[in-house]
N, C-alpha and C positions, 0 to 999 in steps of 0.2 A: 614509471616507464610511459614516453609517448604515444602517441599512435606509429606505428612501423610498418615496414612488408611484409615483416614476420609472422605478424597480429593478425592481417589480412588474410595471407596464403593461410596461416592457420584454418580462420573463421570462415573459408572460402572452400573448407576441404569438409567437403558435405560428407563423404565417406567416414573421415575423423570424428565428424561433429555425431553421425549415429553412434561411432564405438562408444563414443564418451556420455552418449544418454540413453545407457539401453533401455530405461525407461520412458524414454519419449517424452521428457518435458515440453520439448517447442512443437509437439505436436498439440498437446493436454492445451498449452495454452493458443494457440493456432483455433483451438474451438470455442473460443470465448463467445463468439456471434450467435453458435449453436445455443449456448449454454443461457443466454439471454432469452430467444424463442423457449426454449424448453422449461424455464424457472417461469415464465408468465402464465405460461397453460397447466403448470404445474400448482401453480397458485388462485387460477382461475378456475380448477378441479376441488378446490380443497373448499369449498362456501366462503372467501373472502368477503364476500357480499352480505355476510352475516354480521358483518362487523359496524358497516354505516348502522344499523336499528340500533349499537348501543350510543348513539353519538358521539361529537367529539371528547375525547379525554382534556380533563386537566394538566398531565404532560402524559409524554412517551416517554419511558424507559426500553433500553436496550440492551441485553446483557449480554454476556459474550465476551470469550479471550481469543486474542489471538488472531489467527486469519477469520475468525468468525464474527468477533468484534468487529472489525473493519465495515460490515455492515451497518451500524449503528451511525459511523460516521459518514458512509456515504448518505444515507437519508439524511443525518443534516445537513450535507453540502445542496443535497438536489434540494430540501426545502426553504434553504437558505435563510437569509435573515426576516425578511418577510412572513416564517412560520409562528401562525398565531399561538402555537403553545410551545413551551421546551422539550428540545430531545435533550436526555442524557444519555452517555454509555458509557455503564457502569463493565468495569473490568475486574470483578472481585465476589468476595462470597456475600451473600445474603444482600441487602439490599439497604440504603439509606430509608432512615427511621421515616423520615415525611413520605415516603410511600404509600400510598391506598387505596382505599377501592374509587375514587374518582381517577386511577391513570391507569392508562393500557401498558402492561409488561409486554417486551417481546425477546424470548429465551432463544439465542440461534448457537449451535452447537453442531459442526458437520458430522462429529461422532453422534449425538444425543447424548453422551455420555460424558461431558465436560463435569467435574466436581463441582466447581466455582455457580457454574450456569444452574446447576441443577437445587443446588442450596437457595439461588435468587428466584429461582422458580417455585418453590415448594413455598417463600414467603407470600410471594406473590400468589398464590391461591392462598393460603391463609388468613392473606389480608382482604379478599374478595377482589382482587384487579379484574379487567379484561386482560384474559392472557392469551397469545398467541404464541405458536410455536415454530420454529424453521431446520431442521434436523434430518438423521437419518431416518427411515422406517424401522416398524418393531423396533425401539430405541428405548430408554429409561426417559425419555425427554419426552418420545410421542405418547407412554404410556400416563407420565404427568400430568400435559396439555391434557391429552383425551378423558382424562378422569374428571379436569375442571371444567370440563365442555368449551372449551376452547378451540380456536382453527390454527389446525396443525397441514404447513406445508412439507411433506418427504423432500430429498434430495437424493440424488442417486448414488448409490452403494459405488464406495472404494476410492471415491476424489478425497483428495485430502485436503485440507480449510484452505491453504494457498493456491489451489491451485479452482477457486469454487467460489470466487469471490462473487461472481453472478449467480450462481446457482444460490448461493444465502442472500445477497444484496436484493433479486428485482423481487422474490417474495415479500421481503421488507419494506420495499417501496410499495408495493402494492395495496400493503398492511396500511402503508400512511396516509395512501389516496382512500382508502375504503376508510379513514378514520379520520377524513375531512381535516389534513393539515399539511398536505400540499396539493399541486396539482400536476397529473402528469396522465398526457395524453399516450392513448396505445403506438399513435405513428410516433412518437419518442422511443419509445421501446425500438419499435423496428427500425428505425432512422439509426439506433443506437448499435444495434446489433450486424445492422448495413454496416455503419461504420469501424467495429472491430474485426468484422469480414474483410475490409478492406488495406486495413492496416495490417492483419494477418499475413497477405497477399505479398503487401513491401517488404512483410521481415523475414520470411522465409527462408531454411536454409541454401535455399539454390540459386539465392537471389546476393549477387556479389556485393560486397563491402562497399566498394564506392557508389553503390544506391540502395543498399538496406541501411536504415537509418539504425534500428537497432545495434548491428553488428557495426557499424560507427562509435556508437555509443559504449558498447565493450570494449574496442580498443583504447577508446578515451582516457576509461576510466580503470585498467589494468596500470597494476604497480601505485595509483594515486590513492587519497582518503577523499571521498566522494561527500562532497557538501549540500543538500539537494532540497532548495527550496520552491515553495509555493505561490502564487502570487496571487490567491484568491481562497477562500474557504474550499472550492474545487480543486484548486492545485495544492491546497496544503494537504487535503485527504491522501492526493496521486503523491505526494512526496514520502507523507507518512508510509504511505503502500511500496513505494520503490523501494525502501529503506531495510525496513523487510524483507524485500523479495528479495534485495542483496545477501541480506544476512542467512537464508533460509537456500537460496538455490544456490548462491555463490559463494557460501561462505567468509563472507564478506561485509565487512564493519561500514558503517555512515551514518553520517550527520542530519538529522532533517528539521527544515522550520520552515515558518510562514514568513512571509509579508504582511506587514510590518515592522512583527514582533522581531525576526531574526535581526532587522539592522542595531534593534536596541541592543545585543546582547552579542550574537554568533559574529558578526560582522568582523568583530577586534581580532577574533583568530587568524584574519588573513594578517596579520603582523607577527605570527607567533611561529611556534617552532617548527608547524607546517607550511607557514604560507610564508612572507617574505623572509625570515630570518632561517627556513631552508637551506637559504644560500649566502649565507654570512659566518663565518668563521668562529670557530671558541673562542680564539685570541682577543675578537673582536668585544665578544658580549664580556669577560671577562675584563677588559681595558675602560670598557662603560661605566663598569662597575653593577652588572644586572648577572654575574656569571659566577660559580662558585666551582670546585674541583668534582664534584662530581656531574653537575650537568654543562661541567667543558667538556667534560668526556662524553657525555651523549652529545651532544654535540659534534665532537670531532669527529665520533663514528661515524656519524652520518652524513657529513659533508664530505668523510672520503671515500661512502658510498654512492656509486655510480647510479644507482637505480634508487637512489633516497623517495622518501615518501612526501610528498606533496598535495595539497589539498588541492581539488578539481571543484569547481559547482557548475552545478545544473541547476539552470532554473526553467519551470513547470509552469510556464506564461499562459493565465487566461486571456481569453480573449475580452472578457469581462471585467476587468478587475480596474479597482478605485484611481480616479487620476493621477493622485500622490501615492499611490503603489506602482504606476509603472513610471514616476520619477524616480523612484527611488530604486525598481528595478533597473534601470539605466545605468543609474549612480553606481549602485551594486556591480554591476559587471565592468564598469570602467575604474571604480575602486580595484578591485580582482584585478585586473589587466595589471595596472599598473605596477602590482607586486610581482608581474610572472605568473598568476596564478591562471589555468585554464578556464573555460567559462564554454559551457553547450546550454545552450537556449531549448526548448522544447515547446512550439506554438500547438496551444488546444485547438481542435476542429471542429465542427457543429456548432448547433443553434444552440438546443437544449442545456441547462446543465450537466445533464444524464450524457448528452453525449460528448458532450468536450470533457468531464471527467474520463469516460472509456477512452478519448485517445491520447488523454494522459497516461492513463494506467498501463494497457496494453506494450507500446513501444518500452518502456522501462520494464515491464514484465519477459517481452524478448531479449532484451537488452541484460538482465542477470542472469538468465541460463545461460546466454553467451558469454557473458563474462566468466561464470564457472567455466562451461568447457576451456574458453581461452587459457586458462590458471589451472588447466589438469584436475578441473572437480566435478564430480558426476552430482546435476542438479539436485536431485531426489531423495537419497538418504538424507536422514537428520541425525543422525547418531546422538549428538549430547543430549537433545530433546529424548531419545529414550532410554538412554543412561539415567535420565533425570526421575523421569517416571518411576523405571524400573525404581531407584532410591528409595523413590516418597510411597510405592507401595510397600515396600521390604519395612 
């Protein structure tokens, strides 16, 4: 499905848009600006400064699933390639064997009670790390950190990991600056946090379709499979992170890769049976000799479906990024054109890395609650997620 009137008057019916999030998503993320101020001082309470006396580590590890993990990957986008030691972030239990006491662990969990994280943490004191912690209060996480004397940052009760990417990200970055392997000034911070204030402003919901850029970006991408790459270590993180928020607020599947990497690999699919041969007949593929009886039949379905599914990309344009990545950005989009396939651009704003990743993030983070409401889905439940749980304790 296109963009339409339909889509708009919907996404325009501020009245609608409350019924369908009685839990306030576009408000939760409306406060991202807040959430950056409050995770700095939050983190400048807790003795982060304690942490320049152990010098720098041999790497940083990062542990953490999920919308928590995501932190890991923003410090290394803001530390970029330039960062004299490795980050890793580890997604999983316990910890790779080369761990020890020369690297700082850092355990971010918005419950504190992640399994995975808590297993990586418990090695990590045992192997003697610097361990730092980023969690709930009174938590099994902050009880860990505190035990190994450790600097443990709280986060405020009842946010859920997606919706708290600041609230675990600028403690972590702060974590890296006190551990001398990036550099990141306070007016970054606040330059940063201006600028999700201000992009809040644009997406709002009272703020009509033909100039909130978000609710743009919902209609775009209703009815389509959303291809959404990065054009820089900073825009592959915001890609990573959009991907998710679809999947989490809008119940809703997508694609995501980088620049470079995706032309070797993702690119081919704009010739496949979302992107140009969408609109090409069974008869056809079958006559090629590329067609067999049962995927004529998918096929046929689909071509006599009116609202068929088509791949859409987005691409998450640094301002920064490598000369032969925005040829090849170029190429990309006029590739895509050519097949019929749609294509929205997304230019990063600020100096900073810190803050051209946040007007990555943000606009795509308005952009899937509105795409759930659009699609009749309420952002905020995750049902299978605790179906899942529910299992794996039973």
């Amino acid at each position: 499905m296109s963009r339409s009137v339909s889509a708009d008057v919907r996404l325009d019916d501020v009245e609608g848009l409350q019924r369908g999030d009685p839990s306030d998503m576009l408000r939760v993320v409306a406060g991202s600006g807040a959430q950056v101020r409050e995770a700095a001082v939050a983190a400048a309470e807790s003795g982060m400064d304690r942490l320049t006396a152990e010098g720098r580590p041999r790497s940083v590890v990062v542990v953490g699933m999920g919308g928590s993990a995501i932190s890991g990957d923003v410090l290394g986008a803001v530390a970029g390639a330039g960062c004299p030691v490795p980050i890793v972030v580890h997604r999983d239990y316990g910890l790779p064997g080369w761990v020890g006491a020369a690297d700082a662990v850092i355990g971010v969990s918005c419950s504190g009670s992640t399994e995975e994280t808590l297993s990586a943490v418990e090695q990590a004191v045992s192997r003697g790390c610097n361990v730092v912690g980023v969690g709930a209060d009174d938590s099994p996480l902050a009880d860990l950190v505190g035990r190994a004397h450790g600097v443990y940052v709280p986060v405020p009760a009842g946010r859920m990991p997606r919706t708290a990417l600041w609230s675990l990200s600028v403690p972590v970055l702060l974590a890296g600056r006190a551990l001398d392997i990036l550099t990141l000034a306070d007016a970054d911070l606040a330059k940063t946090a201006h600028r999700l204030d201000e992009l809040a402003e644009r997406c709002r919901p009272t703020s009509e379709s033909f100039v909130n850029p978000a609710k743009r970006l919902a209609a775009d991408l209703a009815g389509m499979l959303p291809m959404v790459w990065g054009t820089s270590a900073v825009g592959g993180v915001a890609a990573q992170r959009f991907a998710c928020q679809l999947a989490e607020n809008a119940k809703y599947p997508a694609i995501h890769g980088v620049l470079p990497e995706a032309n070797h690999n993702q690119v081919v699919t704009f010739d496949g049976a979302f992107g140009e041969r969408a609109g090409n007949s069974a008869d056809d593929d079958v006559a090629a000799g590329t067609g067999d009886d049962a995927s004529a039949g998918f096929f046929r379905d689909r071509v006599d479906d009116a609202d068929e599914v088509r791949l859409h990309l987005i691409l998450l344009t640094d301002t920064e990024e490598h000369p032969q990545v925005a040829r090849r950005r170029e190429a990309s989009r006029e590739i895509a054109r050519d097949r019929g396939i749609g294509v929205t651009e997304l230019l990063a704003e600020g100096d900073s890395p810190l803050e051209r990743l946040a007007s990555l993030v943000i606009l795509p983070d308005f952009g899937s609650v509105y795409l759930g409401l659009l699609t009749g889905v309420d952002p905020t439940p995750i049902p299978a997620i605790t179906q899942l749980k529910g299992s794996i304790a039973r």
